[in-house]
N, C-alpha and C positions, 0 to 999 in steps of 0.2 A: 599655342594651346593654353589656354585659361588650366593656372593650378586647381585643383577641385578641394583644394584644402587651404586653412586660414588657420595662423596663430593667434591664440586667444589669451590676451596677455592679463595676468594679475598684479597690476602694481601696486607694491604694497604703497603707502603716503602715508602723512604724519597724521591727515582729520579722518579717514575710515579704518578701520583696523583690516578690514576685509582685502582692501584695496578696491578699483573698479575695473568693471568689464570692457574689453576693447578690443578693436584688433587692430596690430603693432606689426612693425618689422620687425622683432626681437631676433632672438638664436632659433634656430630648428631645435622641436621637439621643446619638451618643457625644463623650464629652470628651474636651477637650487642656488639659493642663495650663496654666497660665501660664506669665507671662516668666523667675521664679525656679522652680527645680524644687525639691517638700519634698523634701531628704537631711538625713539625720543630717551631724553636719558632721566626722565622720570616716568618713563615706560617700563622698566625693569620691574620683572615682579618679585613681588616677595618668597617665591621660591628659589629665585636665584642670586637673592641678595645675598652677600657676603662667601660668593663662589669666584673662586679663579679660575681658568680653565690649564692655569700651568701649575695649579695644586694638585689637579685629578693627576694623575699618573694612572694608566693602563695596567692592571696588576701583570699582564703577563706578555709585558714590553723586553722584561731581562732575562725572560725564558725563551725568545727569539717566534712567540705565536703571535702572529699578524694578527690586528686588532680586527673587532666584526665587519667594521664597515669598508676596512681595505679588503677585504675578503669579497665583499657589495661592490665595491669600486673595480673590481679584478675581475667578476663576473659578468658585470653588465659591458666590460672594453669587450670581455670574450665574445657576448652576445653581437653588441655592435660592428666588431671586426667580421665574422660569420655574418652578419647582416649585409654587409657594403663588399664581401667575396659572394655571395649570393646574387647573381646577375636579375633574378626577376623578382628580388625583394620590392615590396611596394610601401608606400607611405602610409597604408593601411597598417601592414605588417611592424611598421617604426608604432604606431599609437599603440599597437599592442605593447613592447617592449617598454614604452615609455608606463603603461598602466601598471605592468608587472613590477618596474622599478617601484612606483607609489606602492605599489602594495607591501615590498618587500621594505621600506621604507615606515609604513603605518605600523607596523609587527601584528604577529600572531598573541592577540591577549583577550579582555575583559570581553570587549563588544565580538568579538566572532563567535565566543563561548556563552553570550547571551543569545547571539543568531541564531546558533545551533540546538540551543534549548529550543525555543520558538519555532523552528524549523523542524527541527525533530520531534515535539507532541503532533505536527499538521500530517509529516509521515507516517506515526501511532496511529494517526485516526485514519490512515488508509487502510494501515494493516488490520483495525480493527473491526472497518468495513468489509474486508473480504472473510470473517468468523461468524458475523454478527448471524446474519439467517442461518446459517448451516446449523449454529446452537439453538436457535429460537422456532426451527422447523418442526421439529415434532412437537411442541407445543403448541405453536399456530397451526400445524395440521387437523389437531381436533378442534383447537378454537373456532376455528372459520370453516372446518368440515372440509375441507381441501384432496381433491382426487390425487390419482399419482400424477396426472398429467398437468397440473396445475402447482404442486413441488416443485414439477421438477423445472419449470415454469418462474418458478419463486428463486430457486438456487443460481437460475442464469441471467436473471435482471439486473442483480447486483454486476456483475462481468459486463454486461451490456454496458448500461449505463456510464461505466468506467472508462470504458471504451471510447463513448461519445465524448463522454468528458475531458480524456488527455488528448484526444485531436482540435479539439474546441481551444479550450485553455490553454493549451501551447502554444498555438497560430495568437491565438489573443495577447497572452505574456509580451509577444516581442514588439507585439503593437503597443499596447496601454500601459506595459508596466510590469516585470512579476509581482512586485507588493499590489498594489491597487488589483490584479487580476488572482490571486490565492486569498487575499480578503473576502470579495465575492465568491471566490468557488467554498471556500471552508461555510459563508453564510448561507449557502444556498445547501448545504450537507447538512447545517444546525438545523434549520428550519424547518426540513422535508424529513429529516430523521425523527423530531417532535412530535411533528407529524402521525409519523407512520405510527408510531407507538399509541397513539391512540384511535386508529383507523378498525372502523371494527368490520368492514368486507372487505372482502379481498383483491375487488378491483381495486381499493382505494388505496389498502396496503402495498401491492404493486405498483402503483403506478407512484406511492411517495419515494418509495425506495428507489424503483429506475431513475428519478429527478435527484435522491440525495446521492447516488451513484454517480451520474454527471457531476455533482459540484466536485465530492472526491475525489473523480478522477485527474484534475488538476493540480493534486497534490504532486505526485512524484512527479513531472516535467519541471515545472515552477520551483519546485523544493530546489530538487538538482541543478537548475540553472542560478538558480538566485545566489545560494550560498558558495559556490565556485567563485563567483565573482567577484569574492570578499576575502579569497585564498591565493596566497602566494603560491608557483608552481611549486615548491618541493616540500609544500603541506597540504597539497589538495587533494593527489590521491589517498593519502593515513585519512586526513578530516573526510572526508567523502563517504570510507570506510566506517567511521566510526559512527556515521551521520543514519547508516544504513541501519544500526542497531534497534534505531524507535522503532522500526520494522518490526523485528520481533518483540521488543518488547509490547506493541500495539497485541501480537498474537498472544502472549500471553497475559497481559492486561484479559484479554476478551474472555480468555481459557479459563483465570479464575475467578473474574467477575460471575460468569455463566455457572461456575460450580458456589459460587455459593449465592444467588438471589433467583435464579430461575425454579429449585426443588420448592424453594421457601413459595408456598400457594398464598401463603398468609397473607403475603406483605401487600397483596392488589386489592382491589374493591372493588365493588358490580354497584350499579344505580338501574334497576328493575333485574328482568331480564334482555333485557335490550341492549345496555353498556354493559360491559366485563373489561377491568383491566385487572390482569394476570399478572403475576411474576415477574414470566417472560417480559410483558411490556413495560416493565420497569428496569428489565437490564437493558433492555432496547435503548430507554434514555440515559442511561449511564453512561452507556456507549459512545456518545456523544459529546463528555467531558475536555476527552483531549482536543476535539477541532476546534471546541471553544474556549477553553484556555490558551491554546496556539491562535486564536482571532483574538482576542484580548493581549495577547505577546503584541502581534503586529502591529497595533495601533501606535506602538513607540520605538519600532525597527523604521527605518527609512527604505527608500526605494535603492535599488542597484545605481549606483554609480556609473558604471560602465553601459546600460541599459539608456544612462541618463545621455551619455556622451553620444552614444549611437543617433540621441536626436535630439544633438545640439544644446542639451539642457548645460551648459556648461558652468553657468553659475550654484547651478544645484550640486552636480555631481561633485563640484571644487568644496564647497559645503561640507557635503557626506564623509568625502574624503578625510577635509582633517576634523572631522568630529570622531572620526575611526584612530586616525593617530594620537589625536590627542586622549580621548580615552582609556586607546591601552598604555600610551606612556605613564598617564598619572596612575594609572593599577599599576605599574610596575614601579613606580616610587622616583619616577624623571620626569615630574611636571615641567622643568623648565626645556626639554627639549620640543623647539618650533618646528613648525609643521611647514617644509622648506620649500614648497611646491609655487613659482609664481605664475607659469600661463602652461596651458596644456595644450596642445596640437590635437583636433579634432576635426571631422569632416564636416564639411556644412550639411545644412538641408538639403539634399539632393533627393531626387528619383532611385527608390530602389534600382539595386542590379538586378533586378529578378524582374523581367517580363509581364505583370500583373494584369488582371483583367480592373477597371478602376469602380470605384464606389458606381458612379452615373451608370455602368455598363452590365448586365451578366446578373447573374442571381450568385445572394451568398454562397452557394452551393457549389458553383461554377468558379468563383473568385479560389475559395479554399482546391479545390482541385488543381488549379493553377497553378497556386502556392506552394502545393505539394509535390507534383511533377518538375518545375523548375528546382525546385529546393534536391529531386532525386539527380537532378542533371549536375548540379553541384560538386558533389561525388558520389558520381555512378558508382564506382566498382567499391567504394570504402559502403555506401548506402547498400549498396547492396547484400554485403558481407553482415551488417550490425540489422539487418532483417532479417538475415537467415538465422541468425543466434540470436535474436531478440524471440523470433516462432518458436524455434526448435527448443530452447530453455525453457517457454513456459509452456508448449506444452507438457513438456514431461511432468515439469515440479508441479502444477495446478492439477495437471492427468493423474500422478499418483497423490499428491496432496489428499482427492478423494478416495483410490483406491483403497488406500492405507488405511483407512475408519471401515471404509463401505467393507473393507475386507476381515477387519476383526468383528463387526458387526454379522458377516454370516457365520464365523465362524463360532460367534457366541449362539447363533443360531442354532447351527447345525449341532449343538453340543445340550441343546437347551430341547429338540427335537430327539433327539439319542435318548432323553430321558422318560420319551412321554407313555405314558400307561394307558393300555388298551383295554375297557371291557367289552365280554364279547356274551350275548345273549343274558343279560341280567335284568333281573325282572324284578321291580321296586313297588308297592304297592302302600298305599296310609302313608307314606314318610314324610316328613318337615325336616327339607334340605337346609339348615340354616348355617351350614361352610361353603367357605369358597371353594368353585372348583379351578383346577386349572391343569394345562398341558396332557389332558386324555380326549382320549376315543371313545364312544360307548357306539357298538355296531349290535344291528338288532335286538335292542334292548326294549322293554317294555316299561311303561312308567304310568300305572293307574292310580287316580284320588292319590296324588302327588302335590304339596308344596315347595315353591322354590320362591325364599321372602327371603328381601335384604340381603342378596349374596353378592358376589363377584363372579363373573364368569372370565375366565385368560385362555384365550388357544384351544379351546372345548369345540369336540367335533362330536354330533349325532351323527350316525348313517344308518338307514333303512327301521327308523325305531318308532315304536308307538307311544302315541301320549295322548289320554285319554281322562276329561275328568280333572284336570291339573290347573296347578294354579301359580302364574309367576306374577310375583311384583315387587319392586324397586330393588330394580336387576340392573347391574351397569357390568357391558361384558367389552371384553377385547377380540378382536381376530374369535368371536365365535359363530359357529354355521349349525344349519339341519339340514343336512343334504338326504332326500329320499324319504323323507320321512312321511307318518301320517299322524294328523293332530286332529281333535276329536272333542267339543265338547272342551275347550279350555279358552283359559283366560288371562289375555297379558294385561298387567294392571300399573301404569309408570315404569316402563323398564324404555330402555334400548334396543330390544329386537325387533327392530324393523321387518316388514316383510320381507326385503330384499336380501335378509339374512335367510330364506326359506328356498333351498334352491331344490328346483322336483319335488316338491311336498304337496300331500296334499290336504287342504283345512277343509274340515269339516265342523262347523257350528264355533267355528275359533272368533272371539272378541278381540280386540284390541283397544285398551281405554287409557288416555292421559297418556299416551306416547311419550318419554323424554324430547324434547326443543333440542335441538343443536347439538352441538360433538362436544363430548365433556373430556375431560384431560385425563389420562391414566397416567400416576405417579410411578408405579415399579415399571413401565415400558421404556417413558422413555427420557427419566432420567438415569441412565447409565451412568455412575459415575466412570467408571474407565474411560467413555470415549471422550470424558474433558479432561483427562489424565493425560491420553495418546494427545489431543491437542495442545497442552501445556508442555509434556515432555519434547512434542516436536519443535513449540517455539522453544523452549529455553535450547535445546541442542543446538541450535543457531550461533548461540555466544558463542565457543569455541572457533568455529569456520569466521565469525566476523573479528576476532581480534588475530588470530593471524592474520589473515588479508589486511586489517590496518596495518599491524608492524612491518609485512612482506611488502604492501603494495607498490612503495617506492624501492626497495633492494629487488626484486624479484619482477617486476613489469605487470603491467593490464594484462597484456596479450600471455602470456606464458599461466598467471594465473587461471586467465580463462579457459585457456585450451588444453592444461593437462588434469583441473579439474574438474572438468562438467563432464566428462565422459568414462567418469573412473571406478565407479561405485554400483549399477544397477545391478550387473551382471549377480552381482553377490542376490540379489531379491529371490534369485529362484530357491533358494534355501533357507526360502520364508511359509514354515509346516506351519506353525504355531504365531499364537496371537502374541506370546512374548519375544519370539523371533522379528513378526513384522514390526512392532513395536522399535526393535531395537535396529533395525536396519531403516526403518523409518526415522530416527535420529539422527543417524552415520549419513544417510542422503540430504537430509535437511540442512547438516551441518559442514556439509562439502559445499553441498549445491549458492550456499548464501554466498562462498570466497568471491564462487564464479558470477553471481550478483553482481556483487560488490565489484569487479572487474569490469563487468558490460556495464556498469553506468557510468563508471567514472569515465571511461574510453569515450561513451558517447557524451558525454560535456565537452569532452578534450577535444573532440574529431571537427565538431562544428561552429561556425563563427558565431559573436555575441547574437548579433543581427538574425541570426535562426536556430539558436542552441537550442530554444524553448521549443520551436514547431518541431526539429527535428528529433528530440524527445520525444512529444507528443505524439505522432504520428509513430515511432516505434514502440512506443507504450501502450495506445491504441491497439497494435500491430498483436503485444502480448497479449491483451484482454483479451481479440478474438480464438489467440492460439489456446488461451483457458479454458474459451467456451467450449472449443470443439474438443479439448484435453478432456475437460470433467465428462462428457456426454459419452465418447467414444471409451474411456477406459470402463465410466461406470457400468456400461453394457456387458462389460465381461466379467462382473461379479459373479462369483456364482458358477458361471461357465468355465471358462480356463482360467488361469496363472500366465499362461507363457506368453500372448500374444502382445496385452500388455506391457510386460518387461522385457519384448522385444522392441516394441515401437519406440521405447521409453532411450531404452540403449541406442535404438538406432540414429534416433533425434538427437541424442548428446552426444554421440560418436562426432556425427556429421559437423553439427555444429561446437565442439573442439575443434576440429579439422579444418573450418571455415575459420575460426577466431586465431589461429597461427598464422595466415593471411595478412592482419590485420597492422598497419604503423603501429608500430610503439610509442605511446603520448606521454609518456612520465618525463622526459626533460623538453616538453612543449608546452611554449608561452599560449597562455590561453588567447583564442583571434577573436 
C-alpha cells in the first residue's frame, strides 16, 4: 500500500540561502539542524560576530533550572513517546506534533501581537455590527417613516445576514485561504456599510445591510481559525481569550460613538428635500473604521501556514514559518538565532476524506450541505454537544441582550405615563397656544376661534372634544391622537397631523394645506441618553469576565469554565424592580456570560482539524445567529407582559447547556490537528 505521505526536504546549500524543494529519503518528520549550523564562513552575520557559544553560560545552570529548550526537548520525547504508546496514532497526528514543535520553536513575540492587533479591529467590526441598527433605529425610524413591522424587520437582517455569512466564509476559508477569504468578507462589509449610510429608502437600506451582514459574518470563524494557527498549545487558550476582548471593545466603540455624533443633527446635510443625511448616517460610517483599518493590517499579515500545508503549498508555508521566527527572535534581541527547520512532512494532494459532491455535479447549495453533514459525522456526539451550547448560549445572551433596554425602556415609560395630566371638560375660547404641549389628556374639552402656531405636540390625547373655528400651523407632534372628536370649520396649515391621526372623528368643513413630506426626527424621544449608557455599561462589564478567563483558561480548563459559568447568574434577574437593578444585573450577566464565551470558542478551534476548523466554526456560528433571531423576537414579545417567562427560558437554556458543556473533552493540553 502506497504511503499517502512524502518528505519534503529543505537543503540548505551554499548558492540559495533558502535551500530548494524536493522530495528526499531524509529522517521522518522534519529536521533541525545540529549544534554547529553549515554557513559558508563568510556567511556569519554581523550579529554574531565576535560571539562564542562557550562564553554564553545559562544564568541558571548553577542553580540546578534546566535550560528552556531542555525543557522543549523533554516535552516533545513526552509527546512522541505517548504518540508511538498510542496504537491508532496516524502520520497525520505526527504533522500535527511536528507543526506544534515549529511553533514552540518560532516563540510567542512581535508578529503574533501584530496578528492579534489586525485580528482583533476585524472582531471590533463584528461586534460593532450587531449595535449599529439597534442605535441608529429610532432615528431611521422617522427618517424613512418606518412601521413596527418593518423595525422590526430592520433589527433582524443584521442576525440574518450574519448568519449566511459565517456558514458561507467558513466552508470557503478552508478552501481558499483564511487571509485571502476575511479580505473579502471585511471588503464586502466596507462597501455595503458605505453604502447603506447613504441609502435613502428603505428597501435599499435593508437590503445593504443584510449584504454588509454576510461579509461580517466571516469575521469570527476566520478570525478564530486563523490566529490559532500562529499559537503554540499552552498560549492559545490565554491568546484566544484576550483575542475575544475587541468584542467588546467593538460594543463599546459603538456605545460611545452613538452618544456622541447621532444627538449632534448638525453634523449632516440635505441636498433639496429629496437627500437627507443625518447624524445617525454619519455614525453609520464611522462604524466602519475598524473592518477597514483591520483590511489595511491584512495586506502585510500572510496566509496560515498550516492552512498552507493542508494544500501542499509547502514552500510557502516553510516561508511563513521563519519569517515568524525570525521576527520575534530579532524583537527579542537574538538576531543571530537560525531558524533550524530543514524539510516538513506533509500530506500530498490527495482527495479529501470527506465524501463531497464535485464542482461538475450538484448545485452549490447541495455541495455545502454535503460538506456539512459529513463534517457532523466527524464528530457526531462532540458536534453535537458544541450545537446545543453554541443555541442555548446565544439565545439567552442576544434574548436578554434586548430584554434588558426593551425593559428599562418601558419602565421609563411606565414612569413617564404615572405622570401625565388629565383635563377634563375645559373650554378654551380666542387663545394663542404658543407652548408646547406634552404628556396630557384633554377629554371633552371644547376649543373655539383657537390658535395652535409653532408648537410641539409629545403624547397629547384629545377624546370626544370639539374644535371649532381653529387654527393649527407648523405643528410637529409625537405619539399625538384625536380620538372621537368633532372638527368644524378649521385649518391645518404645514403641521404633521395627518388624517390617520383622526381616529372616530368627525370633520366638518376641515382643510388640510402643505402637509409636512416625510417623518421628521424628534430629539427629546429618542435620544435617551441612558439607553447608550445601559449599552456602554454592558460592554465595558465585559472586561472583568474576559481577563479572568484569559488568566484561568489554561489552570482552570474550556469545559469547567463553560459549564459552571453559563448557568450561574439569571436566576438573580427576578429581583430586577427597577431600571437601576436591571442595569446592574445586566452587567453581572454580561460579565459572566463572555468567560463562558471565551470557553466555547476556544474548545471549538481545539475540537476540529485544520482541514474544517473554519467550516466547523462557521456552521456553529451560523447556528448562533439563528438562535439570536429567535432570542430577540421571542423575549422582546414579553416586554411589557411578564418578567418571569423570559428568565425562565433564559435559565433554562444556560442550565442545560452547562450541563451539556461538562460532557465535553478537555482540549487545553491538545496539539492543535
Amino acid at each position: 500500500m502506497a504511503d499517502p505521505y512524502q518528505n519534503n526536504v529543505y537543503h540548505q546549500g551554499g548558492g540559495d540561502p533558502y535551500g530548494t524543494y524536493g522530495e528526499g529519503g531524509g529522517q521522518e518528520g522534519y529536521g533541525y539542524q545540529g549544534e554547529s549550523y553549515p554557513q559558508e564562513e563568510d556567511a556569519a552575520s554581523d550579529a554574531t560576530e565576535g560571539h562564542d557559544d562557550e562564553d554564553q553560560m545559562y544564568e541558571g545552570e548553577y542553580q540546578g533550572i534546566p535550560h528552556p529548550d531542555e525543557v522543549k526537548a523533554a516535552q516533545r520525547a513526552a509527546r512522541a513517546k505517548a504518540r508511538q504508546a498510542q496504537a491508532g496514532a496516524t502520520e497525520l497526528d505526527e504533522l500535527a506534533e511536528q507543526y506544534e514543535d515549529i511553533m514552540e520553536d518560532c516563540g510567542h513575540g512581535r508578529f503574533q501581537w501584530t496578528l492579534f492587533i489586525v485580528l482583533g479591529l476585524a472582531l471590533m467590526a463584528d461586534g460593532v455590527e450587531c449595535f449599529v441598527v439597534g442605535f441608529v433605529l429610532p432615528s431611521a425610524e422617522k427618517d424613512m417613516c418606518l412601521s413596527n413591522g418593518e423595525k422590526g424587520m430592520l433589527g433582524l437582517i443584521v442576525f440574518l445576514g450574519m448568519m449566511v455569512g459565517a456558514f458561507i466564509w467558513g466552508g470557503m476559508a478552508d478552501k481558499l485561504g483564511r487571509r485571502k477569504c476575511l479580505i473579502w468578507a471585511l471588503t464586502i462589509n466596507c462597501v455595503f456599510a458605505f453604502l447603506s449610510s447613504f441609502a435613502q429608502g428603505y428597501g435599499f437600506f435593508l437590503f445593504f445591510r443584510l449584504i454588509s451582514g454576510i461579509g461580517i459574518g466571516g469575521s469570527v470563524p476566520i478570525v478564530y481559525s486563523y490566529f490559532s494557527e500562529f499559537l503554540q498549545m499552552d498560549k492559545r487558550g490565554e491568546h484566544l481569550s484576550w483575542l475575544c476582548m475587541f468584542w467588546m471593545v467593538g460594543g463599546i466603540y459603538a456605545s460611545f460613538t452613538a452618544w456622541g455624533i447621532i444627538p449632534h443633527y448638525g453634523w449632516g446635510f440635505s441636498m433639496g428635500t429629496e437627500f437627507q443625511f443625518h447624524s445617525w448616517r454619519v455614525f453609520v460610517l464611522v462604524c466602519a473604521l475598524p473592518a477597514i483599518t483591520s483590511l489595511v493590517g491584512l495586506m502585510f499579515m500572510p496566509e496560515s501556514p498550516r492552512f498552507l500545508l493542508e494544500n501542499a503549498k509547502h514552500d510557502e508555508a516553510w516561508m511563513i514559518l521563519k519569517n515568524v521566527h525570525d521576527t520575534n527572535w530579532r524583537a527579542k534581541g537574538q538576531p543571530e538565532k537560525v531558524f533550524q527547520v530543514t524539510h516538513i512532512k506533509a500530506p500530498k494532494t490527495q482527495e479529501d476524506e470527506f465524501i463531497e459532491i464535485q464542482s461538475a455535479t450538484g448545485t452549490a447549495i447541495q455541495r455545502w450541505a454535503v460538506r456539512t453533514l459529513t463534517l457532523c459525522k466527524l464528530l457526531r456526539l462532540s458536534t453535537l454537544f458544541m450545537a446545543i451550547i453554541w443555541f442555548t448560549m446565544a439565545f439567552s445572551y442576544y434574548g436578554l441582550g434586548v430584554w434588558f433596554p426593551d425593559m428599562i425602556k418601558y419602565l421609563q415609560q411606565e414612569e413617564y405615563q404615572s405622570k401625565v395630566k388629565v383635563f377634563h371638560r375645559e373650554r378654551v375660547e380666542r387663545f394663542h397656544f404658543n407652548f408646547s404641549l406634552e404628556n396630557q389628556i384633554h377629554r371633552e374639552g371644547e376649543y373655539i376661534n383657537d390658535k395652535f402656531i409653532n408648537i410641539q405636540m409629545k403624547s397629547v390625547k384629545f377624546e370626544d372634544s370639539l374644535f371649532e373655528d381653529c387654527y393649527f400651523e407648523d405643528i410637529e407632534s409625537t405619539d399625538t391622537m384625536f380620538e372621537n372628536c368633532t372638527i368644524r370649520s378649521t385649518v391645518f396649515y404645514n403641521t404633521d397631523l395627518y388624517e390617520e391621526r383622526f381616529i372616530d372623528c368627525r370633520l366638518e368643513n376641515t382643510t388640510f394645506l402643505h402637509n409636512k413630506k416625510g417623518c421628521h426626527l424628534d430629539i427629546d424621544e429618542e435620544n435617551d441618553v441612558l439607553i447608550y449608557l445601559v449599552s456602554f455599561l454592558g460592554s465595558l462589564a465585559v472586561l472583568p469576565g474576559n481577563i479572568i478567563s484569559a488568566l484561568f483558561m489554561e489552570k482552570i480548563g474550556r469545559v469547567k469554565i463553560i459549564g459552571e459559568l453559563v448557568s450561574g447568574c439569571t436566576f438573580f434577574l427576578f429581583l430586577s424592580f427597577s431600571q437601576a437593578a436591571i442595569i446592574a444585573w445586566q452587567c453581572l450577566f454580561c460579565g459572566v456570560s463572555v468567560a463562558a464565551w471565551n470557553g466555547i470558542e476556544v474548545i471549538t478551534v481545539e475540537l476540529y482539524p485544520a482541514s474544517k476548523r473554519a467550516t466547523a466554526f462557521g456552521v456553529l456560528n451560523a447556528l448562533c445567529k439563528l438562535a439570536a433571531i429567535l432570542g430577540t423576537s421571542i423575549f422582546a414579545s414579553f416586554v411589557g407582559v411578564t418578567k418571569v417567562i423570559p428568565i425562565l427560558l433564559s435559565c433554562t437554556a444556560l442550565v442545560c447547556g452547562g450541563l451539556v458543556a461538562l460532557k465535553l473533552p478537555e482540549t487545553r493540553e491538545k496539539i492543535l490537528q
